[in-house]
N, C-alpha and C positions, 0 to 999 in steps of 0.2 A: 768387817765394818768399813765405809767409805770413811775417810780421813780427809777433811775442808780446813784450807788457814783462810783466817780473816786481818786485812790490812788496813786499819782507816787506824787515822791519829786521834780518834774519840774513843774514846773508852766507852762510852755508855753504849754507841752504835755496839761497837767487838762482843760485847758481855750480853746486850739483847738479841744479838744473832747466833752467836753459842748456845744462849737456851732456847732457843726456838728449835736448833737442829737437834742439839744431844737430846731432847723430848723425845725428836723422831727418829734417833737411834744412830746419829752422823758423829764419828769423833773429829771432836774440835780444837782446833790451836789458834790463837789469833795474838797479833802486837801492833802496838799503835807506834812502829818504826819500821819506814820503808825497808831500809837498811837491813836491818832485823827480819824482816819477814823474808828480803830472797836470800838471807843465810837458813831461815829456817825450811823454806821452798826444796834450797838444794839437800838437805838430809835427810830429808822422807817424801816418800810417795804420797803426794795430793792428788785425788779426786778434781778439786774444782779448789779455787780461789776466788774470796771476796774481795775486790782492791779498790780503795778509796781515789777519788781523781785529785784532788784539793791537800797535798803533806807537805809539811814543812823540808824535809830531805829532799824528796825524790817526788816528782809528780806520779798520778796511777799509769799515763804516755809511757812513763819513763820505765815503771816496775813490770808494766806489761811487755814492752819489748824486750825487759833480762829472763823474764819468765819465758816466753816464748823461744828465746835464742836457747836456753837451756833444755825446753821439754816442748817441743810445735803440738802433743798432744796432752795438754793440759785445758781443762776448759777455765778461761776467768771467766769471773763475770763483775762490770763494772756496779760498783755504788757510788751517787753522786746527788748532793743538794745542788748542784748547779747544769739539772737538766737541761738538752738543747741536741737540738738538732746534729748540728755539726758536732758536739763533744760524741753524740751515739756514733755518727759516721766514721769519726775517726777512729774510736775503738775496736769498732766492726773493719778496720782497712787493716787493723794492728795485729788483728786475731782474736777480740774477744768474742766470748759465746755468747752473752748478755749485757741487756744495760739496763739496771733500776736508778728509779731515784728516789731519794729520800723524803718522807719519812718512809719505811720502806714497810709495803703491805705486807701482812704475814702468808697468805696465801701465792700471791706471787712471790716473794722467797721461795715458798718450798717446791714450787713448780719448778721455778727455777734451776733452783740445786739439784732437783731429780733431775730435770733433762739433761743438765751440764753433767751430774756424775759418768751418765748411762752415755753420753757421749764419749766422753773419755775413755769410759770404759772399750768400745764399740772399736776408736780408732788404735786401741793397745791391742786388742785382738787380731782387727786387721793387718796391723801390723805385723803380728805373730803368723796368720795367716799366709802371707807372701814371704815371711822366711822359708816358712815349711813347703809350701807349694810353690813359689817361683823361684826362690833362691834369695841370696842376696845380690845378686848381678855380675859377683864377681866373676873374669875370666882368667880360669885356671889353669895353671900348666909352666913347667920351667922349662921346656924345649925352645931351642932359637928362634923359632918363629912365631909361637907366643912372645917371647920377649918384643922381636924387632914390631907386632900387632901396638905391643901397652906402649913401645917406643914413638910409634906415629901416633897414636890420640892421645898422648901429651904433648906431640908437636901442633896437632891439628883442630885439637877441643877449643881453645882459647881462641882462635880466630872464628870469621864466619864462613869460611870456605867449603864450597859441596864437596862431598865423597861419595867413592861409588865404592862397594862393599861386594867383593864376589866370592865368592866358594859353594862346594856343594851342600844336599838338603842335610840338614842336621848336624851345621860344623860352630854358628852359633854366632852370625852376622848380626842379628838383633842387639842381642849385647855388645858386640861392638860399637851400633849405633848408639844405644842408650848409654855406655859409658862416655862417646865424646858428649853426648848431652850433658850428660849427669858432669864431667870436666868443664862446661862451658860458660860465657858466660850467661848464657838463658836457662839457665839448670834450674831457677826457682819458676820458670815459664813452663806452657804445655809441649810435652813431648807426644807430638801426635802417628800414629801409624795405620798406613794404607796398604791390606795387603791386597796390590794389583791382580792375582791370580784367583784370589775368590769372589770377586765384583764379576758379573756380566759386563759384555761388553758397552750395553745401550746403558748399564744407569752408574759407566766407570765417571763420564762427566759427572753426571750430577753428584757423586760422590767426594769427588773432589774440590767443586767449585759448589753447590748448591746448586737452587733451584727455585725459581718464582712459582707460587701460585699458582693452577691451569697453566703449566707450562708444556706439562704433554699428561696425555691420560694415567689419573692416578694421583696428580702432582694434587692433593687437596690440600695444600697449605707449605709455607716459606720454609727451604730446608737451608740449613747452613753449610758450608760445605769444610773440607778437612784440611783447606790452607785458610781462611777466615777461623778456625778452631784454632791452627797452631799460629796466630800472629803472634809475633815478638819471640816464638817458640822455636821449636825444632819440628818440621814433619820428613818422617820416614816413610817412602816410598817403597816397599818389600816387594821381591818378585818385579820389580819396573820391567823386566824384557817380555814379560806378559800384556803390556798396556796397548792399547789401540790405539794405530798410527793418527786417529784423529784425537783423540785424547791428549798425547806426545805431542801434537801441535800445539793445544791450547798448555800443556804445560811448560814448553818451548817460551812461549810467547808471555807466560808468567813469568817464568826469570827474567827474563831480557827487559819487559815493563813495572815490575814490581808490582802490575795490577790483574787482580781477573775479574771479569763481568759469571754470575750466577745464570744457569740454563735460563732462555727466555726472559732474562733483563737485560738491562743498554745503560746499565749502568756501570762503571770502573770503581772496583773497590782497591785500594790499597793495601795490597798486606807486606808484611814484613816476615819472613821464615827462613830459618836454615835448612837446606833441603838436604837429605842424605839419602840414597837410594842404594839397593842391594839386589842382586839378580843371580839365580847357579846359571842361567845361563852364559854361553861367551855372544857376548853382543858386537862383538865384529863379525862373528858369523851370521846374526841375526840380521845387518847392517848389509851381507853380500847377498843374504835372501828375501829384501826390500821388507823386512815387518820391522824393522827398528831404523829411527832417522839417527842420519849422523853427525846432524848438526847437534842435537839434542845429546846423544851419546858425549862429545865433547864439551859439552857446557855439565855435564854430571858428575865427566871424569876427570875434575879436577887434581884428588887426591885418589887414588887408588889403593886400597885394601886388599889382600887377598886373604881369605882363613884357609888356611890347607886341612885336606881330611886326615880324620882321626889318626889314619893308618900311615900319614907320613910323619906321627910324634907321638907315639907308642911311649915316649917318656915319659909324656903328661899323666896315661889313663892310671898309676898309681895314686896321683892326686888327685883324680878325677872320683876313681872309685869312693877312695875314702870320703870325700864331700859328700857323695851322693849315697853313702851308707849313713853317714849323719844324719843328712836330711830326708831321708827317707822313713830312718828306725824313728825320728821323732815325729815327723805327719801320722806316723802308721801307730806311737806310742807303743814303740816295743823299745828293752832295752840294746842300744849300741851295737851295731855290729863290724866287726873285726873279719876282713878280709884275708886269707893269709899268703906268704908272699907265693905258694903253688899254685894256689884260686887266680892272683893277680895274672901269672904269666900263662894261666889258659887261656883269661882276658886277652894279653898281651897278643896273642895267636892268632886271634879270629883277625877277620878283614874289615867287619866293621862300615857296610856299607850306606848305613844310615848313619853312622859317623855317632855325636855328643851324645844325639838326644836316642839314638838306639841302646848307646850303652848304658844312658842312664832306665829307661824298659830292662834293660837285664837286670839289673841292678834291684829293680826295684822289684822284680817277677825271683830274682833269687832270693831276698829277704824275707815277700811272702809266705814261699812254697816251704823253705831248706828249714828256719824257724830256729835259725842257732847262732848262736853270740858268737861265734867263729865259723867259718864258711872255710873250706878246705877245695882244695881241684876235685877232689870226690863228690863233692853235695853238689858240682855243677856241671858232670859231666852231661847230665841231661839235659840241659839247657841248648847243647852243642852237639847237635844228632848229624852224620852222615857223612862224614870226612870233613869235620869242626865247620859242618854248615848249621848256622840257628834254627831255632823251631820258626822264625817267620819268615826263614828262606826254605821251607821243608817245601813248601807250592813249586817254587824258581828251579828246584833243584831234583824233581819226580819229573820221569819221562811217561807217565801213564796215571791213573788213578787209582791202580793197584801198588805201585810202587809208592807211593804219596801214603796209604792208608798203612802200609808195613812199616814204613820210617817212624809214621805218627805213633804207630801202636808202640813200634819200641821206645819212643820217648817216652809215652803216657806208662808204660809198666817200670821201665827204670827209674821212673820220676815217683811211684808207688814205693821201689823198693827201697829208695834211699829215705824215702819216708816217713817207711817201716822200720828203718835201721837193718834192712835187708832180712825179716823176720818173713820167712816164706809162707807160714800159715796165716799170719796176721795181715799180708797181702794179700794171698788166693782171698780171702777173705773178702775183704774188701772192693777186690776186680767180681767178685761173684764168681767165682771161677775154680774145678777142682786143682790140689796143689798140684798132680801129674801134669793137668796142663799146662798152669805155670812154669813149670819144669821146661814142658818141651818148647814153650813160646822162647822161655831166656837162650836154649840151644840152640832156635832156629835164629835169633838176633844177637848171639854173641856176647850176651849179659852175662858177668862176672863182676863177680865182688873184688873188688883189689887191696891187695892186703898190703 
């Protein structure tokens, strides 16, 4: 049942809005004291709030900004005999999700209160959502150079100075930018990102800056571009050593003026943005082989970040793992799973050349397949085929296409047996296969159970 409080200092409004919804099946709280109503706010989950503009305590301005600071996903919705214009605009700038006014019509109420619940509803989900599938942004790991990372974006969040963010693919430079955002003081602003390597090169301008009208074939109407999206904000430039030397001039020419003109306009927009840019390449090499300018490279590299890869802080991936069996077992709705500390130092062993976000694919390919609330070095040897190289380095690592097709086979049958709990008729079984030949496949690949 959705749960509504109602806030006006009239009694008769609280008590007519109560039975209109408890009718339609909404449980209802309501008090004619401000005061009273954000004590009542904060001890139970609401759906949606009714709040009065006009109280003797606390104006609805006033109750709407404690409701908000407490729960950003709550829907209010304003009631007021003293409709107007600017009272709607202000509410709508504060966060409300409605504005009626009084006397208040029965049909618009109830629309109301639907859309507002299902709202709410919508943004507690989402939010659920990007726990389970992005994370929560943290960056984790207790090795010294995690530390000395969270060390510089407390020194460098609070100011507005550029940073240039380098490490290799999948070491987790994004979230560094987003946490000096999320630290800064534009963190209630848009944190925008560009990622320069998967833009063409002909429409990296207009990506960036917009685009007028007929400004080149295609252009059938006014595009806005991704430093007019982040003003007052933060945009994240990913992959910058990717960008086209003519592109790097007009965004040279952006920092230095604080304006840029849109493809095929003459006009100068003003924007205001924190730039932060990340690249795995080394852009002073790029700089000696003329695709990166070095004037631009120095106005970037204000602050310099580096994330080093996985395999130079082996200390972290304990912490890592277990995050990422958290969040994993709950996207996937299975219960919890427990890595154990022989599991972790297989982990520990590999190389790890996709670095974070490879091991969190492992991670995530061992909790599908293995299917056990404890995960042991056994349940993942398979994972780890060919002198502890991965199944996605099994291509990188065959010098033929015969040799590629024996590795894979022996992954795919040891990845059978362990799944069988090494039951050799309940396997042939399952390969289609007589048990002799499963026999002589494990002898010809080395397959043993270890006891």
């Amino acid at each position: 049942m959705k749960s509504v409080l109602i806030i006006d200092d009239e009694l008769q409004i609280c008590e007519s809005i109560k039975m209109i919804l408890e009718y339609e099946g909404y449980d209802v709280e309501f008090t004619t004291s401000a005061n009273e109503g954000l004590e009542i706010f904060s001890s139970k989950d609401f759906a949606a709030v009714f709040l009065d503009i006009q109280m003797p305590e606390l104006n609805g301005f006033e109750v709407l900004k404690k409701i908000k600071e407490q729960k950003q996903s709550a829907s209010v919705i304003i009631i007021s005999a003293h409709g107007s214009v600017e009272n709607a605009i202000k509410a709508t700038r504060l966060g409300a999700f409605d504005f009626l006014e009084k006397p208040i019509d029965r049909d618009k109420l109830l629309i109301s209160v639907r859309n507002a619940t299902e709202s709410a509803s919508l943004k507690e989900e989402y939010e659920e959502i990007k726990k389970v599938w992005v994370g929560d942004g943290e960056i984790l790991g207790k090795s010294k150079a995690i530390r000395n990372i969270l060390e510089m974006i407390d020194k460098v969040a609070p100011l507005d100075t550029r940073v240039l963010i380098t490490g290799e693919n999948g070491t987790g430079k994004e979230l560094v930018a987003r946490a000096i955002h999320n630290n800064s003081e534009r963190k209630d602003k848009s944190f925008v990102e560009v990622n320069c390597a998967a833009i063409p090169n002909e429409l990296i301008e207009s990506e960036l800056f917009g685009h007028e009208k007929g400004s080149f074939t295609g252009a059938v109407q006014q595009r806005i571009g991704r430093f007019e999206l982040a003003n007052k904000g933060t945009l994240f430039l990913d992959e910058v050593g990717d960008m086209s030397l003519q592109a790097q001039a007009k965004v040279l020419r952006a920092i230095e003026d604080g304006k840029i003109e849109r493809v095929g306009g003459g006009k100068k927009i003003d924007v205001d943005v924190r730039l932060i840019a990340a690249t795995n390449k080394n852009l002073k090499d790029e700089i000696s082989k003329g695709t990166f300018r070095e004037d631009l490279f120095h106005r970037l590299n204000v602050i310099p970040i580096n994330v080093p890869p996985l395999r130079e802080r082996l200390e972290d991936i304990p912490i890592l793992v277990n995050h990422f069996a958290n969040d994993i077992s709950l996207k996937h709705k299975k219960p919890l799973t427990k890595f154990s500390d022989d599991a972790i130092q297989v982990l520990k062993n590999q190389t790890w050349t996709g670095n974070v976000r490879e091991l969190r694919n492992i991670i995530e390919r061992i909790i599908i397949i293995v299917d056990k609330r404890e995960i042991s070095h056994k349940d993942i040897d398979f994972m780890f085929a060919s002198n502890q190289h991965s199944v996605v380095d099994l291509v990188d690592t065959s010098n033929s296409f015969q040799e590629f097709k024996e590795k894979a086979e022996r992954v795919f049958i040891l990845k059978q047996l362990i799944a069988n709990d090494w039951n050799i008729s309940k396997t042939a079984e399952m390969l289609d296969i007589q048990r002799s030949h499963l026999y002589n496949k494990m002898k010809k690949y080395g397959i043993e159970k270890e006891e």
